[in-house]
TORTIMI-352415 format. One record per residue (C-alpha): residue number from 1; chain; residue in one letter; z, y, x. Coordinates in steps of 0.1 Angstrom, whole numbers, plus 5000, padded with zeros to 4 digits. Each point is the difference from the previous one (the first is absolute). Example, Ala and Ser with C-alpha at 12.3 -4.5 7.8 and 13.67 -1.06 7.14 Angstrom:
<rs>
1 / A / a / 5078 / 4955 / 5123
2 / A / s / 4993 / 5034 / 5014
</rs>
This chain:
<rs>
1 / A / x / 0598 / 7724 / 4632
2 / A / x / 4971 / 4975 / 4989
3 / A / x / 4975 / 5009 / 4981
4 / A / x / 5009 / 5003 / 4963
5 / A / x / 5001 / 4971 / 4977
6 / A / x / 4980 / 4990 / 4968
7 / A / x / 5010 / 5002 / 4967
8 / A / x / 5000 / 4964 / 4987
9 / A / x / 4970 / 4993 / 4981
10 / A / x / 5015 / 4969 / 4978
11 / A / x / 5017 / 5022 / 4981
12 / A / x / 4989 / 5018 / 4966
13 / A / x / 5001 / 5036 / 5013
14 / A / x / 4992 / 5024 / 4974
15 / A / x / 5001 / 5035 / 4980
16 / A / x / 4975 / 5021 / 4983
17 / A / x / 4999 / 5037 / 4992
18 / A / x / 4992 / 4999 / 4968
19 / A / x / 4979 / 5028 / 4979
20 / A / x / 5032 / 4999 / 4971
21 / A / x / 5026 / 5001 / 5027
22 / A / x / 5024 / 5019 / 4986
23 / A / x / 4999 / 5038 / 5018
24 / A / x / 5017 / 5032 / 5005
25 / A / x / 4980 / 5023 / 5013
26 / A / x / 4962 / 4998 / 5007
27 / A / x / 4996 / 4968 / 5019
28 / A / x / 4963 / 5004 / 5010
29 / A / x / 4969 / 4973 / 5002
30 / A / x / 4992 / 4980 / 5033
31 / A / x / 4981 / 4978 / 4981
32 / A / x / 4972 / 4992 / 5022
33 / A / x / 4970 / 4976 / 4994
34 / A / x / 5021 / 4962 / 5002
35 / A / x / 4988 / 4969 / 5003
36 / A / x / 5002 / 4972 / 4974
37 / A / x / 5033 / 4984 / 5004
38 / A / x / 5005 / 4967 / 5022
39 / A / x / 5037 / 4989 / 4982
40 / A / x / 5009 / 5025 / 4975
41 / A / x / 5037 / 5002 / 4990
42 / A / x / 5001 / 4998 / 4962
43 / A / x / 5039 / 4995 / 4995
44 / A / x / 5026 / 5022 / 4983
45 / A / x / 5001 / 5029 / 5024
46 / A / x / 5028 / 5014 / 5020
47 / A / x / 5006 / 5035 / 4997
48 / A / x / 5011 / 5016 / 5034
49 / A / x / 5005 / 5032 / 5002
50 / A / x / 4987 / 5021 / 5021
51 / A / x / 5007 / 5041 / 5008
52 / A / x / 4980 / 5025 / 5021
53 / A / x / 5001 / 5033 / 5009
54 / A / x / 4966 / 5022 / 4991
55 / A / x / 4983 / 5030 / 4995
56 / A / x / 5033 / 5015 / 5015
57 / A / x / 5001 / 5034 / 5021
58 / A / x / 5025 / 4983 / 5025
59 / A / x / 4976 / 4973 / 5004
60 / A / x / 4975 / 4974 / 4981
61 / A / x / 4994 / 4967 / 5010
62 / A / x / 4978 / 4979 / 4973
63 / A / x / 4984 / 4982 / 5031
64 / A / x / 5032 / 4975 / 5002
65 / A / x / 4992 / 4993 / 4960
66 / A / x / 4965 / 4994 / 5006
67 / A / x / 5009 / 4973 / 5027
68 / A / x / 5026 / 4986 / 4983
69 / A / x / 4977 / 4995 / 4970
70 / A / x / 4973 / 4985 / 5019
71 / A / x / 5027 / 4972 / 5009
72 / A / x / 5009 / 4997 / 4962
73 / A / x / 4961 / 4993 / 4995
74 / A / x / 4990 / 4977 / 5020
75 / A / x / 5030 / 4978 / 5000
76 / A / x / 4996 / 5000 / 4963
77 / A / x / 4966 / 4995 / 5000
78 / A / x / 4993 / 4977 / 5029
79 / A / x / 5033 / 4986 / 5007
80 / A / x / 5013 / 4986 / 4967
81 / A / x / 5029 / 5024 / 4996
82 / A / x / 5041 / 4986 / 5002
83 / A / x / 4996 / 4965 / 4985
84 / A / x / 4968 / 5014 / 4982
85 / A / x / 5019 / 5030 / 4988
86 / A / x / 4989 / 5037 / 5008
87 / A / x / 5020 / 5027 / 5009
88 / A / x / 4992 / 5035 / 4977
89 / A / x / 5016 / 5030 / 5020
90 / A / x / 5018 / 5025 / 4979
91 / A / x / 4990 / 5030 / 5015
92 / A / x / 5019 / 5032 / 5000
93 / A / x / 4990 / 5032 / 5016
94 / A / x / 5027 / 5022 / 5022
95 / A / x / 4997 / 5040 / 5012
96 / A / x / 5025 / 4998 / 5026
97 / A / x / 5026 / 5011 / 4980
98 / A / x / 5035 / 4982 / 4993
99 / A / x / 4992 / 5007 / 4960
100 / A / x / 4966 / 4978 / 5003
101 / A / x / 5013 / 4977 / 5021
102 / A / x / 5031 / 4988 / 4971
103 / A / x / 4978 / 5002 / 4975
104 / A / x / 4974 / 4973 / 5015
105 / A / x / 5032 / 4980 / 5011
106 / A / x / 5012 / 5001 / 4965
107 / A / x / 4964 / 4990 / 4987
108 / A / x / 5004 / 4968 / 5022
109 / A / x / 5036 / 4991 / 4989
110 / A / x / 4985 / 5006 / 4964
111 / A / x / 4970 / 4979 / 5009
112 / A / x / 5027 / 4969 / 5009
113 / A / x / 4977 / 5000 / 5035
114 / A / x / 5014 / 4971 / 5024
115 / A / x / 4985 / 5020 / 5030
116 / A / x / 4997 / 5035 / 5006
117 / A / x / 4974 / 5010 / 5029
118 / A / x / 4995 / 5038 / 5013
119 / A / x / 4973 / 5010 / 5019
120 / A / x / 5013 / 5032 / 5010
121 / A / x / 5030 / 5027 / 4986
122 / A / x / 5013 / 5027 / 5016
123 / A / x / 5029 / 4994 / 4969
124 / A / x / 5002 / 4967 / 5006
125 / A / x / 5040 / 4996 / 5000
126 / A / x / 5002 / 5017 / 4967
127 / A / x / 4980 / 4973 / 4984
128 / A / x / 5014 / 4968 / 5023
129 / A / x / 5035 / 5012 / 4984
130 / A / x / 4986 / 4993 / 4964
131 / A / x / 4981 / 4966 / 5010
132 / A / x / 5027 / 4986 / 5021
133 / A / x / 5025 / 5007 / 4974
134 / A / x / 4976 / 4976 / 4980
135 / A / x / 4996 / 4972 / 5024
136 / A / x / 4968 / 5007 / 5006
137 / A / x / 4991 / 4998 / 5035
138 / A / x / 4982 / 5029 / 5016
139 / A / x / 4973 / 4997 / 5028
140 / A / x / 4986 / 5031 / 5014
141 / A / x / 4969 / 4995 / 5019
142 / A / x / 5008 / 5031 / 5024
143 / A / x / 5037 / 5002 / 5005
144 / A / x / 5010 / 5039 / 5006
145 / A / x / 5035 / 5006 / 4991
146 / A / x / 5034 / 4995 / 4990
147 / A / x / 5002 / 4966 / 4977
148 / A / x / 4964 / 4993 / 5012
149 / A / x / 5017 / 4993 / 5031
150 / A / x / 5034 / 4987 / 4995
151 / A / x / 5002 / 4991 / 4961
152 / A / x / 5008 / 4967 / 4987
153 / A / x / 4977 / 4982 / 4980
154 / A / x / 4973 / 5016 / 5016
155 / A / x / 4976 / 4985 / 5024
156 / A / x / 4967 / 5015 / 5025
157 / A / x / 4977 / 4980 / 5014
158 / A / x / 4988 / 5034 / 5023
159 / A / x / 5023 / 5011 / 5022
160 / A / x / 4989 / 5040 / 4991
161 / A / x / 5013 / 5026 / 5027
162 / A / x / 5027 / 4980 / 5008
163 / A / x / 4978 / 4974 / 5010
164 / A / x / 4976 / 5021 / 5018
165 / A / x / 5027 / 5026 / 5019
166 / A / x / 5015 / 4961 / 5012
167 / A / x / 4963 / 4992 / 5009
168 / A / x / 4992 / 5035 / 5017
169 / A / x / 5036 / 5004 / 5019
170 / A / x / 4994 / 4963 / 5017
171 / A / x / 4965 / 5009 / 5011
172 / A / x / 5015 / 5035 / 5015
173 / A / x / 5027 / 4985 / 5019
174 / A / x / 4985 / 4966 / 5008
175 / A / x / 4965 / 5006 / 5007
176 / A / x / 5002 / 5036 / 5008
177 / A / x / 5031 / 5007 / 5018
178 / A / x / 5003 / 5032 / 4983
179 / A / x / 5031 / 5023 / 5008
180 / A / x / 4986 / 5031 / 4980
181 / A / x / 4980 / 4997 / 4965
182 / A / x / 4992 / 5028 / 4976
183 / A / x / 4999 / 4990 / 4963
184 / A / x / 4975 / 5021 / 4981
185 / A / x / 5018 / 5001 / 4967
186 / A / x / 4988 / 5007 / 4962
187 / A / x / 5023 / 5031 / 4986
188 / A / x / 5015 / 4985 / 4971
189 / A / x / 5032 / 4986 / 4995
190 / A / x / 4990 / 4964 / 4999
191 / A / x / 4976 / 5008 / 5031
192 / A / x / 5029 / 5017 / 5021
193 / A / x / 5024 / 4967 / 4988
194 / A / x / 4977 / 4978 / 5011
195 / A / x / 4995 / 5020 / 5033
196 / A / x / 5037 / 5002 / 5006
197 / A / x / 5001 / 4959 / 4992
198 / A / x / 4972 / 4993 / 5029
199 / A / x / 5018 / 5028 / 5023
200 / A / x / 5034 / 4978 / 4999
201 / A / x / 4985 / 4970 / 4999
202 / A / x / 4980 / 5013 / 5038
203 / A / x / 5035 / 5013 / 5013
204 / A / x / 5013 / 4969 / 4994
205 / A / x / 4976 / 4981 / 5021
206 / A / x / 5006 / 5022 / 5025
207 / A / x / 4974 / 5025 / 4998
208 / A / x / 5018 / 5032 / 5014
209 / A / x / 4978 / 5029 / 4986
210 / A / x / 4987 / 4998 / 4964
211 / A / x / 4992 / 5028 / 4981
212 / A / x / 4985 / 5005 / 4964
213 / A / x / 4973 / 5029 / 4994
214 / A / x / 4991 / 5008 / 4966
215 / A / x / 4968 / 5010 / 4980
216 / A / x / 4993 / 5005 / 4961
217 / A / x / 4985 / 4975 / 4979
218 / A / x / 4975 / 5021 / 4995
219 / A / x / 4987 / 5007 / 5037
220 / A / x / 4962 / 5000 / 5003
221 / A / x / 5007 / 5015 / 5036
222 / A / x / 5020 / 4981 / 5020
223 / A / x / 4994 / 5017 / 5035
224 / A / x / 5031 / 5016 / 5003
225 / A / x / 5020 / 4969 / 4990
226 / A / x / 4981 / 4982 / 5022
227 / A / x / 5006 / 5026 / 5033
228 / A / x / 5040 / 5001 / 4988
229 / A / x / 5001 / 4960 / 5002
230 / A / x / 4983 / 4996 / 5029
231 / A / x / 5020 / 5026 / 5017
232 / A / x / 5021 / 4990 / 5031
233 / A / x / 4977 / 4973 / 5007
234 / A / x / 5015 / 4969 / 4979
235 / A / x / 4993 / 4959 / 5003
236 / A / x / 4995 / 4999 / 4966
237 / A / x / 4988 / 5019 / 4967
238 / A / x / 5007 / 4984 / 4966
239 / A / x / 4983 / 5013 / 4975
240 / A / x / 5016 / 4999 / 4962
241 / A / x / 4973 / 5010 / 4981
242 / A / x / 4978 / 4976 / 4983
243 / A / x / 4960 / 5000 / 4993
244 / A / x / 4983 / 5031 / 4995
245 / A / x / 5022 / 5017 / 5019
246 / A / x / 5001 / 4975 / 5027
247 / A / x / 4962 / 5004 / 5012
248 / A / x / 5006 / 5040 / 5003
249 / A / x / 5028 / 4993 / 5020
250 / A / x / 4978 / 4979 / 5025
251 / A / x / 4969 / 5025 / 5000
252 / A / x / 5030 / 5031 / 5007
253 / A / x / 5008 / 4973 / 5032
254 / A / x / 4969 / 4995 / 5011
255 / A / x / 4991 / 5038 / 4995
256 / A / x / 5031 / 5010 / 5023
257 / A / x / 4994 / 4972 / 5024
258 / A / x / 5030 / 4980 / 4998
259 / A / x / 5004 / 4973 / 5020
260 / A / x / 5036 / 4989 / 4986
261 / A / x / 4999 / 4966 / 4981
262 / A / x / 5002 / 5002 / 4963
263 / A / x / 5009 / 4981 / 4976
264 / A / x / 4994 / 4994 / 4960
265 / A / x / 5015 / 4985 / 4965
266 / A / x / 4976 / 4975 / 4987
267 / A / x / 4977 / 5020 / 4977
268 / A / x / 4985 / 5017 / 5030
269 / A / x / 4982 / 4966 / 5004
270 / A / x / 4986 / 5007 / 4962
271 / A / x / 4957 / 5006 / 5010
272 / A / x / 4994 / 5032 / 4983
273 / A / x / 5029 / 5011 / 5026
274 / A / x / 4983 / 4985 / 5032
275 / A / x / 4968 / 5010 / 4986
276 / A / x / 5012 / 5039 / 4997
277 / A / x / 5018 / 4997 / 5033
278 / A / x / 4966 / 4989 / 5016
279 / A / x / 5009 / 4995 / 5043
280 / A / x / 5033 / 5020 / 4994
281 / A / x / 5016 / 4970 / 4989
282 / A / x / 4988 / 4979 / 5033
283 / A / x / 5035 / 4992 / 5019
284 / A / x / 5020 / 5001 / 4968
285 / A / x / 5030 / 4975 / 4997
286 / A / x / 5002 / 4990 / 4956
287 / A / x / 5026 / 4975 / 4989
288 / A / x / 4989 / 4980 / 4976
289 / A / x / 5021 / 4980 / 4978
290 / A / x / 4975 / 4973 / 4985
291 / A / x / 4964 / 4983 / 5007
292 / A / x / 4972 / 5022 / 4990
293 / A / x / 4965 / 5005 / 5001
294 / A / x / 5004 / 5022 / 5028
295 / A / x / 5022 / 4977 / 5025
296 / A / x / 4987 / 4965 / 4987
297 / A / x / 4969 / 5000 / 4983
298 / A / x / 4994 / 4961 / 5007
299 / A / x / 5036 / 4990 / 4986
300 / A / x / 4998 / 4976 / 4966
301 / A / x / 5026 / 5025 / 4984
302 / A / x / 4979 / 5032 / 5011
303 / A / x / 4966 / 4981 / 4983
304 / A / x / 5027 / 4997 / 4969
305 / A / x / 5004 / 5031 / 5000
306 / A / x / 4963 / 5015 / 5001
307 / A / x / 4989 / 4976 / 4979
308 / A / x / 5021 / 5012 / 4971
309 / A / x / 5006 / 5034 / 5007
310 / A / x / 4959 / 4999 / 4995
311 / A / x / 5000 / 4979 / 4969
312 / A / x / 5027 / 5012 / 4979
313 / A / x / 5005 / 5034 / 5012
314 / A / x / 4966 / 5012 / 5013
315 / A / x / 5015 / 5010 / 5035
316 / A / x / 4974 / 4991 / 5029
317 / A / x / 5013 / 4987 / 5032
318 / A / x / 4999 / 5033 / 5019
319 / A / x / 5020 / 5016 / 4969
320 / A / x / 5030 / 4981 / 5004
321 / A / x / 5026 / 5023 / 5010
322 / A / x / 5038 / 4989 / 5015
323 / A / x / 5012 / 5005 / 4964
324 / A / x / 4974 / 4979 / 4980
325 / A / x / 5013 / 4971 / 5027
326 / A / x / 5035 / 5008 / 4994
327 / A / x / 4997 / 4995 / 4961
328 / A / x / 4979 / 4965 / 5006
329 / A / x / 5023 / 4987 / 5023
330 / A / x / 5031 / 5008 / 4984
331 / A / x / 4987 / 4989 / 4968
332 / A / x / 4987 / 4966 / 5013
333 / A / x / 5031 / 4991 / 5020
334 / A / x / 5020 / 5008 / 4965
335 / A / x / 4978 / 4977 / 4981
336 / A / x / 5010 / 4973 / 5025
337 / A / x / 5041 / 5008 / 4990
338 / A / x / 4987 / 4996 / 4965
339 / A / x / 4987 / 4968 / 5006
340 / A / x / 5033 / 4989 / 5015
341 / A / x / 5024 / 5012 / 4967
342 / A / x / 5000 / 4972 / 4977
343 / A / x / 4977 / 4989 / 4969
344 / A / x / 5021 / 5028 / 4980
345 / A / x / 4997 / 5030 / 5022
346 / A / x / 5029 / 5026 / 4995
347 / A / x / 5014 / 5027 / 5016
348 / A / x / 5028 / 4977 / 5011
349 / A / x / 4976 / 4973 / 5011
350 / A / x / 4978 / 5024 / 5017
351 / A / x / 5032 / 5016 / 5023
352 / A / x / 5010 / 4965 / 5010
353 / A / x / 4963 / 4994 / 5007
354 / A / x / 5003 / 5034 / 5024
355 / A / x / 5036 / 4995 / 5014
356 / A / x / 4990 / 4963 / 5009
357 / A / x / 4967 / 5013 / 5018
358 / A / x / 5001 / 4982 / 5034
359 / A / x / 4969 / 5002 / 5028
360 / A / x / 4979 / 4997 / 4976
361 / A / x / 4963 / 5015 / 5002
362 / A / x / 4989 / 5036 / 4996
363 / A / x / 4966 / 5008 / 4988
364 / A / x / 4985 / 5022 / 5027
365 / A / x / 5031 / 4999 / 5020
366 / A / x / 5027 / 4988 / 5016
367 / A / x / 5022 / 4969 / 4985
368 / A / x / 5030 / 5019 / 4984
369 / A / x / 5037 / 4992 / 4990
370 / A / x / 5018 / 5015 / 4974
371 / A / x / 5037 / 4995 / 5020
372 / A / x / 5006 / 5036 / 5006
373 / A / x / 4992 / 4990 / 5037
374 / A / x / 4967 / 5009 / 5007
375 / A / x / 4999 / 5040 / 5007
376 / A / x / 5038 / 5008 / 5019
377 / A / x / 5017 / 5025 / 4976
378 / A / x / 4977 / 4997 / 4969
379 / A / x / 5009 / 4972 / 4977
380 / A / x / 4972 / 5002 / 4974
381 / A / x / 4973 / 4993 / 5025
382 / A / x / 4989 / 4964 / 5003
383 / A / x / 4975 / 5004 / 5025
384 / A / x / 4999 / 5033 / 5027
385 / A / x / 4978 / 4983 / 5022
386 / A / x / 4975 / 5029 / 5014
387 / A / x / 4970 / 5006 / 5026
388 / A / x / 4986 / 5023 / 5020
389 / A / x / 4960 / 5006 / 5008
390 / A / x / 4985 / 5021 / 5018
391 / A / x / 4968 / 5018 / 4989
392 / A / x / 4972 / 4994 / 5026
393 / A / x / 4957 / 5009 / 4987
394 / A / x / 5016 / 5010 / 4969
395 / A / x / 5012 / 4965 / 4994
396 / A / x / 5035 / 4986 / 5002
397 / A / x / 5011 / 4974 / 5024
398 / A / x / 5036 / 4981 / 5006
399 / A / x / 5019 / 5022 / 5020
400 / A / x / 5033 / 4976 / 4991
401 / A / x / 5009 / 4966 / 4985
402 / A / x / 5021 / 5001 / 4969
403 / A / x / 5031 / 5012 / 5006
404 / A / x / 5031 / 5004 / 4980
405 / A / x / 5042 / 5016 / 5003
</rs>
């Protein structure tokens, strides 16, 4: 596929993250030191709503907030908001749990939010139930499950696993040839689903040998896992486990001399990962799902990126992890639908906005389309195109144009 398009700069993008937002659940600063503005938006804001889950056992991610507040910031502040108007997110805070997760959804329905973004929630379906009941349309930045994958009114502009396992069982059969791949899988039940999802999804491209080893989430020594995948000599590794654990699981490789190619979800790129890997990760395959400092560090989108991640949120270039990107580029590309739903923006306006979402341009990705045709089998993704780089001096470089199923 070509490179990825540019959002359209004509029109008003816009949000802001304000300081009253309304909040449930401790919301955090990323204030950093920002400039003066260049075209503050000083409308009547638009509330969006916006739920993540944090300071969870079963997993915290307040790096796709942070991203996705940068965006709010600088279009608001540099960018003139929607027709002048910013965008105040309504943030509410999620554990994991299907209680927390019905209790933000009912704080957005309550709120009378036309947009509902989540960065990440492992009880995600039990709060799209509530919002979609409402109208509201639902975009979660990293789709994981159930409704975030089929539901209707709801709309990703990442392709999540199912983007990447589409990305990663391509590159094994195409560029590969593998007949026999290992898949070094994360012992929960989402992590053995998703392991089982990529396992049919490589027997149906013909791959006549996949099996699924499985670690804890807790690991901190991967050696045996390592030695079990690698065991009757395999094409292929893929690893399902994200950053830290990913640069353990390239230093236990290069410990045990393993020559088998392996290959990673997108966080792996993050640098603290590749930094803590050191030369283990030379030879490592990453797919990656958007521009980022890492792949494209002379891209106009990228210098967006840096630029504001910097100003608003005091994240330095070498900081940015694959999560901070997610949250920025999500959030910018949702602006753009904003910008497309009318003077009076509603729920109603903003789902004929999504629905009628037609090649037009990602921010720090591909251009998407909200058809239902863009990821085979997944409805709610609007864009699953994906890439693969290899990781060569401790740098990445294209090992694959941007592909898509």
């Amino acid at each position: 596929m070509t490179r990825p398009k540019r959002l359209v700069g004509g029109l008003a993008l816009a949000a802001m993250l304000l300081s009253g937002a309304v909040a449930c659940g401790d919301g955090g600063d990323d204030g950093g030191s920002a400039p003066a503005a260049a075209n503050k938006a000083t409308g009547e804001p638009i509330r969006i709503g916006f739920i993540n889950q944090e300071q969870a056992a079963s997993g915290s991610f307040p790096d796709l907030r942070t991203g996705a507040s940068a965006a709010a910031e600088y279009v608001n502040n540099q960018q003139g908001g929607v027709d002048g108007r910013p965008v105040e997110f309504v943030n509410c805070t999620v554990d994991g749990s299907p209680e927390a997760s019905q209790r933000c959804a009912n704080q957005m329905v309550e709120a009378k939010v036309p947009l509902v973004i989540s960065g990440l929630d492992f009880s995600g379906p039990s709060a799209t139930a509530i919002i979609r009941a409402a109208g509201i349309p639902y975009v979660p930045i990293l789709p994981i499950q159930g409704t975030d994958l089929t539901g209707d009114g709801v709309f990703a502009f990442l392709g999540g696993s199912p983007g990447q396992f589409a990305g990663v069982a391509s590159y094994v059969t195409d560029e590969i040839k593998a007949g026999k791949v290992t898949i070094l899988a994360n012992d929960t039940p989402p992590g053995v689903a998703a392991a089982e999802s990529l396992q049919k999804l490589l027997t149906a491209k013909k791959v006549g040998d996949v099996q699924i080893v499985k670690e804890s989430p807790t690991a901190t020594d991967f050696t045996a896992s390592v030695t079990a995948a690698n065991d009757g000599s395999p094409d292929a590794i893929v690893v399902m486990f994200v950053s830290p654990s990913c640069s353990l699981i390239m230093q236990s490789a290069q410990s045990l001399g393993i020559r088998t190619q392996m290959i990673y979800p997108s966080s792996c790129l993050d640098p603290a990962n590749l930094e803590a890997a050191g030369a283990a990760a030379d030879g490592a395959l990453i797919t990656t799902e958007q521009l980022s400092p890492q792949t494209d560090p002379d891209d106009p989108d990228v210098s967006t990126l840096v630029t504001a991640m910097k100003d608003y949120a005091d994240v330095a270039k070498d900081e940015i992890t694959s999560s901070h990107t997610n949250g920025f580029g999500v959030a910018m590309t949702v602006f753009g639908v904003l910008g497309r739903a009318g003077k009076d923006i509603t729920a109603a306006s903003v789902l004929d906005a999504l629905k009628a979402s037609k090649d037009q341009d990602g921010f720090l990705d591909d251009s998407y389309s909200c058809d239902g045709t863009a990821l085979t089998g997944v409805s709610t993704v609007c864009n699953g195109s994906v890439r693969i780089v290899r990781i060569e001096g401790g740098k990445p470089v294209p090992a694959s144009d941007w592909t898509t199923s």
